[in-house]
Jmol script that loads the backbone (N, CA, C; Angstrom):
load data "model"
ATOM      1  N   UNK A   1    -138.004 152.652 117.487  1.00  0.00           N
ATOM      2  CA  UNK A   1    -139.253 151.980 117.238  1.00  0.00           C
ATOM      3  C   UNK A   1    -139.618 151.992 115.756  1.00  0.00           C
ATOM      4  N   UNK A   2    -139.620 152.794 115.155  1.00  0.00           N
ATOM      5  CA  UNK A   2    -139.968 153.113 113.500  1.00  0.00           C
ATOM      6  C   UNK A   2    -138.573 153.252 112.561  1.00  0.00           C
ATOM      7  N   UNK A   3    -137.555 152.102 113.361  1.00  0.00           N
ATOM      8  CA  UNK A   3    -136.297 152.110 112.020  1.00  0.00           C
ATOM      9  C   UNK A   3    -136.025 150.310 111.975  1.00  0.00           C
ATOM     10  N   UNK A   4    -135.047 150.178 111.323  1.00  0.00           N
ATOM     11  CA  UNK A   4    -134.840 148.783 110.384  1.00  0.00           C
ATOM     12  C   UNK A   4    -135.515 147.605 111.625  1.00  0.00           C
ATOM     13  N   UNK A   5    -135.674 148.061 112.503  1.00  0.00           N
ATOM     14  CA  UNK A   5    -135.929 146.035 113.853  1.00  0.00           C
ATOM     15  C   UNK A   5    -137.374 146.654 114.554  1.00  0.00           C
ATOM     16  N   UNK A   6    -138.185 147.259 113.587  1.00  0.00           N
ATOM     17  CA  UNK A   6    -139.327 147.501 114.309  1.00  0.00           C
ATOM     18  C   UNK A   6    -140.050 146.104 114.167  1.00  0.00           C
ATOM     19  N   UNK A   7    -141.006 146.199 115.208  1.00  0.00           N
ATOM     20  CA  UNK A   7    -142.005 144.245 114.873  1.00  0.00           C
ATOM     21  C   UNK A   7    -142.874 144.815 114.130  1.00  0.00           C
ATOM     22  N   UNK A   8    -142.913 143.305 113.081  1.00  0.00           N
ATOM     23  CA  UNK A   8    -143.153 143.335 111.970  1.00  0.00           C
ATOM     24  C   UNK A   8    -144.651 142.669 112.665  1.00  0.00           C
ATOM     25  N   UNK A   9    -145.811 142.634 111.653  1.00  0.00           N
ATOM     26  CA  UNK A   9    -147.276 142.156 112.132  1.00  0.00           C
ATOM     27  C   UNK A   9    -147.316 140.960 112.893  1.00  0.00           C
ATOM     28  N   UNK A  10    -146.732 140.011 112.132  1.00  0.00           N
ATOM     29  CA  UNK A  10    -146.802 138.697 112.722  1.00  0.00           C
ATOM     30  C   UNK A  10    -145.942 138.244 114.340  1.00  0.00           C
ATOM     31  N   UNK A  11    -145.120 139.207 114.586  1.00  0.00           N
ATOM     32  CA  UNK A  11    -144.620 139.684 115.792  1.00  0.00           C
ATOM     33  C   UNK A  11    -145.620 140.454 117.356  1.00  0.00           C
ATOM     34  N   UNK A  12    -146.380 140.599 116.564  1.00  0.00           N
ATOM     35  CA  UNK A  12    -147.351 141.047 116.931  1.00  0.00           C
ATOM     36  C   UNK A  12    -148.332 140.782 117.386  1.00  0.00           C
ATOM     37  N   UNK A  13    -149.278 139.879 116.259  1.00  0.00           N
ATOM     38  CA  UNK A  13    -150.130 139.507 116.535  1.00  0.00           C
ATOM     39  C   UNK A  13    -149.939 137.432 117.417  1.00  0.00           C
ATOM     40  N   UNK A  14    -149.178 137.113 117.131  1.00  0.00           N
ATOM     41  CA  UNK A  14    -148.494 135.671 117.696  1.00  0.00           C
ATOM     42  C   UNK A  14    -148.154 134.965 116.759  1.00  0.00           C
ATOM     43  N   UNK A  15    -148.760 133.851 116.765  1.00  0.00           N
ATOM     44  CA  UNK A  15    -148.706 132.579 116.121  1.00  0.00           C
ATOM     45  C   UNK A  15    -148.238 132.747 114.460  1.00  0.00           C
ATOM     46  N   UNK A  16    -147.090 132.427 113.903  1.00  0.00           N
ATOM     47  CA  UNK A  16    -147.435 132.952 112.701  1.00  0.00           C
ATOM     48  C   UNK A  16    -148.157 131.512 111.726  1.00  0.00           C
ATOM     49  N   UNK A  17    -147.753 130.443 111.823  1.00  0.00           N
ATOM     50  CA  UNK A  17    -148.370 129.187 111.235  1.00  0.00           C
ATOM     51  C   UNK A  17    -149.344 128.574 112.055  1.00  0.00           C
ATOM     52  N   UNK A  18    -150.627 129.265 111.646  1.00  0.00           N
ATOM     53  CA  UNK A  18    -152.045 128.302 111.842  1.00  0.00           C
ATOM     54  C   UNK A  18    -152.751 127.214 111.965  1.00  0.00           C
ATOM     55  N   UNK A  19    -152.682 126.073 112.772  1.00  0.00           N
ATOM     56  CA  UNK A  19    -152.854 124.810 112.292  1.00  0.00           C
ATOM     57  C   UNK A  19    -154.153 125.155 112.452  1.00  0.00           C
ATOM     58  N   UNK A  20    -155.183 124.607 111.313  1.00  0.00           N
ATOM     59  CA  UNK A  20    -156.853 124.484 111.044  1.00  0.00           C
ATOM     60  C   UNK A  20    -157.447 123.352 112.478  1.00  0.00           C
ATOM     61  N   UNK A  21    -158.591 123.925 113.128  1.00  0.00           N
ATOM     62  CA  UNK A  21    -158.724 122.652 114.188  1.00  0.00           C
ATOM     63  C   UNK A  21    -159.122 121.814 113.251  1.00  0.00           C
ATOM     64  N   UNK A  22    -159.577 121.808 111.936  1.00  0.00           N
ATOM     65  CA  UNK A  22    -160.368 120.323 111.138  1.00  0.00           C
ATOM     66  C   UNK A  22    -159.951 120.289 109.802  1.00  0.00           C
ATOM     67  N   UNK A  23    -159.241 119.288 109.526  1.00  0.00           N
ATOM     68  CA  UNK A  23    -158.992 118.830 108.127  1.00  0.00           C
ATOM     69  C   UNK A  23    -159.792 119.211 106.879  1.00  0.00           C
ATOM     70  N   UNK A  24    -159.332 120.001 105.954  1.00  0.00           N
ATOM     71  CA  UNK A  24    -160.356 120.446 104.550  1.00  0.00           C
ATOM     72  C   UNK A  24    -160.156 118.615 103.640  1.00  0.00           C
ATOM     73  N   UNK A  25    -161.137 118.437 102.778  1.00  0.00           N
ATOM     74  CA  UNK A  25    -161.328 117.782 101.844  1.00  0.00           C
ATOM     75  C   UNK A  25    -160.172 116.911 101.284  1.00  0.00           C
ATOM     76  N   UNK A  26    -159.127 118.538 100.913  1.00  0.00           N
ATOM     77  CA  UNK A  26    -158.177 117.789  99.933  1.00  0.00           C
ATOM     78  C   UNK A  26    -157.293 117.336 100.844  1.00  0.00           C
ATOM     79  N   UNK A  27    -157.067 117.547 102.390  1.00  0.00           N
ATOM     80  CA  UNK A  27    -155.858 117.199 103.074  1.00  0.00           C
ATOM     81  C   UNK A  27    -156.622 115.762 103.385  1.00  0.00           C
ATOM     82  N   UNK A  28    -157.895 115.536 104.068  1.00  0.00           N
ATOM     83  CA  UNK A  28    -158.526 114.157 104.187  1.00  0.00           C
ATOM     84  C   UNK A  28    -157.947 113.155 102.805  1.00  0.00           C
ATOM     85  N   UNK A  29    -158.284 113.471 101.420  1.00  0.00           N
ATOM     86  CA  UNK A  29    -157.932 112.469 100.503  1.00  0.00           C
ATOM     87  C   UNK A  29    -156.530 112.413 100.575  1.00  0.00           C
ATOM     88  N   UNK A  30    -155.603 113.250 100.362  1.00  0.00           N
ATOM     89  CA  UNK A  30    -154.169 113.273 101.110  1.00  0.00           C
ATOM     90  C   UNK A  30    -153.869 111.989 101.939  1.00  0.00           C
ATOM     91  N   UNK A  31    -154.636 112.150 102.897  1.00  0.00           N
ATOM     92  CA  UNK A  31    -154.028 110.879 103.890  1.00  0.00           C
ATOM     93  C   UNK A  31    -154.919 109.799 103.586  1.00  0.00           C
ATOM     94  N   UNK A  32    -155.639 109.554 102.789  1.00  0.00           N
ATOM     95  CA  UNK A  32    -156.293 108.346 101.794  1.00  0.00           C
ATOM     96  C   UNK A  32    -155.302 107.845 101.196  1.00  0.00           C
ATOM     97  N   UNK A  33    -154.599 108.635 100.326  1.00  0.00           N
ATOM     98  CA  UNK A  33    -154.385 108.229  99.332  1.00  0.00           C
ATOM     99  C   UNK A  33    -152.719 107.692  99.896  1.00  0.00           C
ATOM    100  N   UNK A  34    -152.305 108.462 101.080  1.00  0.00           N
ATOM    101  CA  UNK A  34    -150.712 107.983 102.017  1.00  0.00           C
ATOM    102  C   UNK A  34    -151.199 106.917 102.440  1.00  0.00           C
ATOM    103  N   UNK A  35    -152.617 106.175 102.921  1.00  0.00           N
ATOM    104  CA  UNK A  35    -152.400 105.157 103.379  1.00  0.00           C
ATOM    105  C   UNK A  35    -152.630 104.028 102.518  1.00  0.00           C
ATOM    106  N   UNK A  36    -153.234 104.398 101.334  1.00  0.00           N
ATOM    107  CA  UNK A  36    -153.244 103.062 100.343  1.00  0.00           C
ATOM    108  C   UNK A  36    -151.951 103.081  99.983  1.00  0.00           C
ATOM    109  N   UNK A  37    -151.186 103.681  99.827  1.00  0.00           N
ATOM    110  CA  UNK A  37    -149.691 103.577  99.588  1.00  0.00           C
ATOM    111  C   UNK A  37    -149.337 102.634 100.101  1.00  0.00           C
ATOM    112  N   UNK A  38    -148.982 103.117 101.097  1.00  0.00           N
ATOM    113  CA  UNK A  38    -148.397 102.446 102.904  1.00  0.00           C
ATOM    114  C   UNK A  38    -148.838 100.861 102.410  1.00  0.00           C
ATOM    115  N   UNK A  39    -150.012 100.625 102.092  1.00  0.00           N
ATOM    116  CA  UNK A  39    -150.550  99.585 101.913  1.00  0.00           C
ATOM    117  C   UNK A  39    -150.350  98.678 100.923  1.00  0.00           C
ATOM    118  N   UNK A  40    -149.957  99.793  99.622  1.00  0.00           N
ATOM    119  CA  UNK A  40    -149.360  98.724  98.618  1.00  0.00           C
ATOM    120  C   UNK A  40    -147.659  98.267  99.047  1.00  0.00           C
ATOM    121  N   UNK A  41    -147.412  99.621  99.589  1.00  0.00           N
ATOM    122  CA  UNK A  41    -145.539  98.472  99.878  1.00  0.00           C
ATOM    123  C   UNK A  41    -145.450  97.760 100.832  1.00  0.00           C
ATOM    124  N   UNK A  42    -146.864  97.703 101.852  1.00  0.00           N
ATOM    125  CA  UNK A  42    -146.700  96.127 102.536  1.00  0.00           C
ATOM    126  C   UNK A  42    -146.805  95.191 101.751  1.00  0.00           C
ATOM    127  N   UNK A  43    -147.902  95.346 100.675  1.00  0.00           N
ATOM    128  CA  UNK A  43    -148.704  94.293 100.250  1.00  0.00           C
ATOM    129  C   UNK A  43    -147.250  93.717  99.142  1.00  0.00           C
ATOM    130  N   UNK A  44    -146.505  94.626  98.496  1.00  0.00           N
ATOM    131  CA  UNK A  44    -145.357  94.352  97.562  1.00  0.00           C
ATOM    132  C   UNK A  44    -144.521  93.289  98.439  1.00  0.00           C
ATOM    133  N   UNK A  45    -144.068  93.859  99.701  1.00  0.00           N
ATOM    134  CA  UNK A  45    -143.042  93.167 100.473  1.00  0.00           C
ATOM    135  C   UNK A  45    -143.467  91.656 100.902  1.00  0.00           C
ATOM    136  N   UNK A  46    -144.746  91.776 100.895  1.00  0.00           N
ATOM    137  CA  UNK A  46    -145.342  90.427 101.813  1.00  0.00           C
ATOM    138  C   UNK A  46    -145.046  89.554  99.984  1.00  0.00           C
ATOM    139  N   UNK A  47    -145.590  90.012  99.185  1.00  0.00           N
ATOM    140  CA  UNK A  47    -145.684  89.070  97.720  1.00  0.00           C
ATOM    141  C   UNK A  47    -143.804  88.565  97.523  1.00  0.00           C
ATOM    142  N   UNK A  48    -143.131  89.584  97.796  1.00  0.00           N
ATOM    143  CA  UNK A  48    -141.742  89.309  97.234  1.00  0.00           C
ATOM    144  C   UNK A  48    -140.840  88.057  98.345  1.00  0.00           C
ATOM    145  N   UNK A  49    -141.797  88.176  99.633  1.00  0.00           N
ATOM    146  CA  UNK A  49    -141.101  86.366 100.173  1.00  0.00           C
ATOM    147  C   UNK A  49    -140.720  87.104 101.473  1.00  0.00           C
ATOM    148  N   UNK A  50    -140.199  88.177 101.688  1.00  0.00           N
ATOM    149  CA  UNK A  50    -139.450  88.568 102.635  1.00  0.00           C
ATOM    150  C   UNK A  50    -140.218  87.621 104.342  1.00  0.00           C
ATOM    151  N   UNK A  51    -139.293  87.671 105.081  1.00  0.00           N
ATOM    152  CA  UNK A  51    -139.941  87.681 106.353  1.00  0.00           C
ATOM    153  C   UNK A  51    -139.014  88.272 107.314  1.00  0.00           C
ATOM    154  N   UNK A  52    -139.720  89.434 108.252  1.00  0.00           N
ATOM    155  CA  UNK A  52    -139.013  89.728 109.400  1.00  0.00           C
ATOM    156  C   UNK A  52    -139.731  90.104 110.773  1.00  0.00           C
ATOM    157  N   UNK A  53    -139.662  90.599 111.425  1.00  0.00           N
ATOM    158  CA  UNK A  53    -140.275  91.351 112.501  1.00  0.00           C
ATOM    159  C   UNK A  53    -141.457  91.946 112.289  1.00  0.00           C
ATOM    160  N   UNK A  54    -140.727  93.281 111.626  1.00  0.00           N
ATOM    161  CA  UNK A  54    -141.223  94.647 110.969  1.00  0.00           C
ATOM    162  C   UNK A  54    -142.316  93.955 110.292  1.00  0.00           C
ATOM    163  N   UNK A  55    -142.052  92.602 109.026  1.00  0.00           N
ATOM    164  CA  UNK A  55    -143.330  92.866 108.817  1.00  0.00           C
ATOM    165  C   UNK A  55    -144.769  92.294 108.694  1.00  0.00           C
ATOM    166  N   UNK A  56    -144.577  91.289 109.731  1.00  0.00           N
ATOM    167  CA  UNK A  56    -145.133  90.742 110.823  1.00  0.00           C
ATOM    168  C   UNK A  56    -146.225  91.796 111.209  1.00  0.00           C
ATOM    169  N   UNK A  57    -145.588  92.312 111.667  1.00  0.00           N
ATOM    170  CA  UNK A  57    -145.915  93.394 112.980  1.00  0.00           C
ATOM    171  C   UNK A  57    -146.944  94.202 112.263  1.00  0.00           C
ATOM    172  N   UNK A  58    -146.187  94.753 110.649  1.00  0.00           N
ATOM    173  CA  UNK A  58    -147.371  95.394 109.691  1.00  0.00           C
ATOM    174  C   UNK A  58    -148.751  94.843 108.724  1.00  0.00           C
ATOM    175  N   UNK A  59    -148.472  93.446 108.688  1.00  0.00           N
ATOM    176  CA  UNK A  59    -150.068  92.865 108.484  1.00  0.00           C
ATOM    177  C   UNK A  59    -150.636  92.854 109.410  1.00  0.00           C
ATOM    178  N   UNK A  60    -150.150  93.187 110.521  1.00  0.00           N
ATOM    179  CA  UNK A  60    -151.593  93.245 111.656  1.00  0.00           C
ATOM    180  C   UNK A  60    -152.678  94.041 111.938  1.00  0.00           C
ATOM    181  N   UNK A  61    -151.848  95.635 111.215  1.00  0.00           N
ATOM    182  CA  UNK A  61    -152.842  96.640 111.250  1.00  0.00           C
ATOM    183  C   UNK A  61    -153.443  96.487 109.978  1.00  0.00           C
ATOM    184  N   UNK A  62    -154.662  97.103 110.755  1.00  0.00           N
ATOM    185  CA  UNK A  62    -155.821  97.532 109.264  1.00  0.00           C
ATOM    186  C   UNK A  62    -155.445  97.877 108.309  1.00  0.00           C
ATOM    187  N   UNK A  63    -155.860  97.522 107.276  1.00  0.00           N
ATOM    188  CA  UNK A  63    -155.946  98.160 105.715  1.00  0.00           C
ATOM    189  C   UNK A  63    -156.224  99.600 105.860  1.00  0.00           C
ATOM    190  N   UNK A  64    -156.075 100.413 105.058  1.00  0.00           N
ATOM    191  CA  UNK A  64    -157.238 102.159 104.381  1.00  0.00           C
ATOM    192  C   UNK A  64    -158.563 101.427 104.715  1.00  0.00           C
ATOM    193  N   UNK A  65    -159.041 100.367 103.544  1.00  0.00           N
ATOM    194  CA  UNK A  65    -160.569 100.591 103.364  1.00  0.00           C
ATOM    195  C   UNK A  65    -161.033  99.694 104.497  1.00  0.00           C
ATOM    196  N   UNK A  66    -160.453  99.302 105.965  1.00  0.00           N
ATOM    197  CA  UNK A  66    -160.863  98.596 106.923  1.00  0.00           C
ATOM    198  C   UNK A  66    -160.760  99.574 107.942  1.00  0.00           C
ATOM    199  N   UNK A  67    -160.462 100.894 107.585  1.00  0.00           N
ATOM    200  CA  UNK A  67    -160.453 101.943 109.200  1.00  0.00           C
ATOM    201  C   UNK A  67    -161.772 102.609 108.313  1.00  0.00           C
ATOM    202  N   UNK A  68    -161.958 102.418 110.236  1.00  0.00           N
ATOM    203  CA  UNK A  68    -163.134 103.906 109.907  1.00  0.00           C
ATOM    204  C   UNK A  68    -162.795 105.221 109.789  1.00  0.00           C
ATOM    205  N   UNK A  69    -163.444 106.045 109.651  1.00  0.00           N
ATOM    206  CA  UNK A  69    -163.242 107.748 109.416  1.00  0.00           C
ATOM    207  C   UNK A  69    -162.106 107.985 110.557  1.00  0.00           C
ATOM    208  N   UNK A  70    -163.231 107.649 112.357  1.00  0.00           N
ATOM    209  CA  UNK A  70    -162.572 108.192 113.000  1.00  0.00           C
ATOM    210  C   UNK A  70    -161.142 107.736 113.165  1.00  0.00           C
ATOM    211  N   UNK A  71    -160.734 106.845 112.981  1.00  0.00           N
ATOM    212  CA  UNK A  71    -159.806 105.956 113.276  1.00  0.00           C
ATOM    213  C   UNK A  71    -158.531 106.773 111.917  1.00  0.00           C
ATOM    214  N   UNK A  72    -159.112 106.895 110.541  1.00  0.00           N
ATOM    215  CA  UNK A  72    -158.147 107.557 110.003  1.00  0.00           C
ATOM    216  C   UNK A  72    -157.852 108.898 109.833  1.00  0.00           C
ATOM    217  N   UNK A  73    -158.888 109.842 110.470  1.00  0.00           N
ATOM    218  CA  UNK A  73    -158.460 111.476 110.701  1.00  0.00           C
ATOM    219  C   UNK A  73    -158.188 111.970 112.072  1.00  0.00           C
ATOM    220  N   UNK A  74    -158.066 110.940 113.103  1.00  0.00           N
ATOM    221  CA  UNK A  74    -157.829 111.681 114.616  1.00  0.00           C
ATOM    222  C   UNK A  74    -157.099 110.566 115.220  1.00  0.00           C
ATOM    223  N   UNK A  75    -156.409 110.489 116.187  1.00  0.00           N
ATOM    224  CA  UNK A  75    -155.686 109.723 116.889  1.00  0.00           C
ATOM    225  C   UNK A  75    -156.030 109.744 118.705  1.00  0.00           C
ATOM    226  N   UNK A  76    -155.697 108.523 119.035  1.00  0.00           N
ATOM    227  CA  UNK A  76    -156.178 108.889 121.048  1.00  0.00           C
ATOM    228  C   UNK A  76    -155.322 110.061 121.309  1.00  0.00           C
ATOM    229  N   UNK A  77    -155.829 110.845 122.547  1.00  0.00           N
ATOM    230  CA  UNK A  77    -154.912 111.531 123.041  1.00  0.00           C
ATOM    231  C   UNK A  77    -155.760 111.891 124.600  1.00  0.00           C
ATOM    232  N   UNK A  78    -154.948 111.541 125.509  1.00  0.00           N
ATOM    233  CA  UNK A  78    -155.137 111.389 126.751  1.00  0.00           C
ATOM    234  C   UNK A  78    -155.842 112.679 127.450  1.00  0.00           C
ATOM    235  N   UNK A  79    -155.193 114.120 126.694  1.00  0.00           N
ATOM    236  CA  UNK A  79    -155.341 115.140 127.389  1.00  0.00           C
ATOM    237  C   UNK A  79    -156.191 115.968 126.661  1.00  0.00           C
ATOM    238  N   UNK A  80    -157.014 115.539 125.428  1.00  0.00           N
ATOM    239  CA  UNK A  80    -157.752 115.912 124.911  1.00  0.00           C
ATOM    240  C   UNK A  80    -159.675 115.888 125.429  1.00  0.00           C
ATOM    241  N   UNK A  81    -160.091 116.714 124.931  1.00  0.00           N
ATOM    242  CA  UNK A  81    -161.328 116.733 125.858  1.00  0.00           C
ATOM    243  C   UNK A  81    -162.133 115.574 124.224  1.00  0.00           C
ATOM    244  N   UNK A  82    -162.827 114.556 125.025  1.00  0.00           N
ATOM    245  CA  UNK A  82    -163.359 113.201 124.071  1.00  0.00           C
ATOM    246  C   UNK A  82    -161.952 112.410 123.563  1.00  0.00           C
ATOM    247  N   UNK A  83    -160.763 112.762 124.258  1.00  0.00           N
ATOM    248  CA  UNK A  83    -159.871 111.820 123.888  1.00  0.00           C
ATOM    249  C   UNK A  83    -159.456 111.527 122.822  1.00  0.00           C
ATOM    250  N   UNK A  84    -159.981 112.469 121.571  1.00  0.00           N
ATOM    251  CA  UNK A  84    -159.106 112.075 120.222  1.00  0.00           C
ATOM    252  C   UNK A  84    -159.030 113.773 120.245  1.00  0.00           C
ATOM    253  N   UNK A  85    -157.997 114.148 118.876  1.00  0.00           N
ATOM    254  CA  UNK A  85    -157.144 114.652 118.342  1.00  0.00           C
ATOM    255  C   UNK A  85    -157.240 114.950 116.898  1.00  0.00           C
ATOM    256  N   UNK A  86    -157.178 115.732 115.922  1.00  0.00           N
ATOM    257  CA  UNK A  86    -157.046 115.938 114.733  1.00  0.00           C
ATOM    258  C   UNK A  86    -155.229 115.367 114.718  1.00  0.00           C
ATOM    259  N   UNK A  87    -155.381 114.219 113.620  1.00  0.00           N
ATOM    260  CA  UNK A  87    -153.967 113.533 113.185  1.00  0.00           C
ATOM    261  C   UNK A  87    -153.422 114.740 112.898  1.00  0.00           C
ATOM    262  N   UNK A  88    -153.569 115.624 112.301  1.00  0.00           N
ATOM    263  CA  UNK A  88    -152.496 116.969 111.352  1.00  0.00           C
ATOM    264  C   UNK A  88    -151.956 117.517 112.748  1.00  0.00           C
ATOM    265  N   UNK A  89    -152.359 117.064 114.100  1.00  0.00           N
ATOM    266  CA  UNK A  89    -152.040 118.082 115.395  1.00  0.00           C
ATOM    267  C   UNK A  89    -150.708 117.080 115.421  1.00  0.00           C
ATOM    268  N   UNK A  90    -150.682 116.453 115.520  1.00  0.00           N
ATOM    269  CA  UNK A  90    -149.336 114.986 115.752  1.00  0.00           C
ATOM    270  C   UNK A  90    -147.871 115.194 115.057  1.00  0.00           C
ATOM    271  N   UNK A  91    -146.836 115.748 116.111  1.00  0.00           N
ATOM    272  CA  UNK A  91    -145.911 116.093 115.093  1.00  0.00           C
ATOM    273  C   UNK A  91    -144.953 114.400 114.375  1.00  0.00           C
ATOM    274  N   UNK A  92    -145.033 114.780 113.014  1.00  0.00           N
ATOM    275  CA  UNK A  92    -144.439 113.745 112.032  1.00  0.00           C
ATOM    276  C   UNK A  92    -145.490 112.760 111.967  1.00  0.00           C
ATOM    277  N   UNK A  93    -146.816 113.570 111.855  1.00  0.00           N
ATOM    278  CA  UNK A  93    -148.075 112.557 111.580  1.00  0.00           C
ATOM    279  C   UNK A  93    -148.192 111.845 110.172  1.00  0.00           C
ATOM    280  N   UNK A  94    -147.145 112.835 109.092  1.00  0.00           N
ATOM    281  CA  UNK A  94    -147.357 111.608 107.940  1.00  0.00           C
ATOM    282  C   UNK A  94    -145.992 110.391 107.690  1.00  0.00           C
ATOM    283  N   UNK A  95    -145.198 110.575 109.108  1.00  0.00           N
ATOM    284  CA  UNK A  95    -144.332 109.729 108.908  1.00  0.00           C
ATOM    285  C   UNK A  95    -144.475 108.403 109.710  1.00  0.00           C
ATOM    286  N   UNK A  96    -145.208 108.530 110.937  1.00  0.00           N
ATOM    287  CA  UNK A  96    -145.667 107.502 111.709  1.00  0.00           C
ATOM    288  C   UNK A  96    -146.610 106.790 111.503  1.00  0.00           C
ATOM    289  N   UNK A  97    -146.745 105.301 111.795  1.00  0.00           N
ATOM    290  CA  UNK A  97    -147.921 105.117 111.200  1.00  0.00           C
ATOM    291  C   UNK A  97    -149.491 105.616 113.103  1.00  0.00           C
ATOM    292  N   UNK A  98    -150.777 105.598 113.048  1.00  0.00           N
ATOM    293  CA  UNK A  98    -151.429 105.655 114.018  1.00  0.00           C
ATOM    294  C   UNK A  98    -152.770 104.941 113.713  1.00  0.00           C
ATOM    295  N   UNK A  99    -152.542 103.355 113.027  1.00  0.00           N
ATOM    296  CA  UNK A  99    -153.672 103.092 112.584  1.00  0.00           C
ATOM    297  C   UNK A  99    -154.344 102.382 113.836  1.00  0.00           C
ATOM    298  N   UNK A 100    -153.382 101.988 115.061  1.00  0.00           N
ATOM    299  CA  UNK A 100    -154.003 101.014 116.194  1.00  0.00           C
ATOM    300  C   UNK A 100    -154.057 101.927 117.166  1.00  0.00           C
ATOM    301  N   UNK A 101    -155.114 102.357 118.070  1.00  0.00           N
ATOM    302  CA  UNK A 101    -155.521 102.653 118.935  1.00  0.00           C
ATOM    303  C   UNK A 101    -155.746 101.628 120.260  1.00  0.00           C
ATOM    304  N   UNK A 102    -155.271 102.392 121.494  1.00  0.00           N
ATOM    305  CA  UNK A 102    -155.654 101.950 122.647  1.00  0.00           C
ATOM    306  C   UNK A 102    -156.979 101.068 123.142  1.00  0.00           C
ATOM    307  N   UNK A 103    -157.004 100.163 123.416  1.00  0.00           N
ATOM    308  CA  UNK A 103    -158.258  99.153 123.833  1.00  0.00           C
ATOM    309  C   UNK A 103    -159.369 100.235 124.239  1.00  0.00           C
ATOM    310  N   UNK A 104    -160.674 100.038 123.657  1.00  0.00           N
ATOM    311  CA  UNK A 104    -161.447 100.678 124.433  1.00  0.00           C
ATOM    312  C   UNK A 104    -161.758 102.316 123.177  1.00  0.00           C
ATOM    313  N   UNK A 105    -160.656 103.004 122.534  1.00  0.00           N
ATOM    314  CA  UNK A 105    -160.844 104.001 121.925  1.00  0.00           C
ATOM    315  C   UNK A 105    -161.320 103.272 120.056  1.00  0.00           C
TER     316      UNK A 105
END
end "model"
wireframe off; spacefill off
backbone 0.3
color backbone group
């Protein structure tokens, strides 16, 4: 018990990486500032002529400054109590986009 493979605290106590239930400040401008991105390399692709599917499909969603709050810090989620979600809970939430929500949310 008290030589080299004793549990160490975090063995202990559980969880060792914390997810916050609510987004601080600087992680909110964070995903401001990922979605005006997002937004300028549609807006690049649409200027340079291209046409395909893909990006079709991506002028349809909202702009950054056309979502609301809720719409850009939480996402639907079925099994959630009020049905949304903190986005940071979503695994590969800054790689997907979640700007369209289900009819009704």
């Amino acid at each position: 018990m008290f030589g080299a493979f004793r549990p160490t605290a975090s063995v202990n106590v559980g969880l060792l990486w914390k997810t916050p239930w609510r987004l601080s400040t600087t992680r909110k401008a964070n995903v401001r500032d990922r979605l005006k991105k997002v937004d300028a390399v549609i807006e690049a692709v649409r200027a340079s002529g291209v046409e395909c599917a893909a990006l079709t499909k991506a002028l349809d969603l909202p702009k950054e400054h056309e979502m609301p709050a809720k719409d850009k810090y939480t996402v639907f989620s079925p099994h959630d109590r009020g049905y949304r979600k903190g986005i940071h809970k979503v695994p590969k939430w800054t790689r997907i986009t979640h700007r369209v929500n289900p009819k009704g949310f």
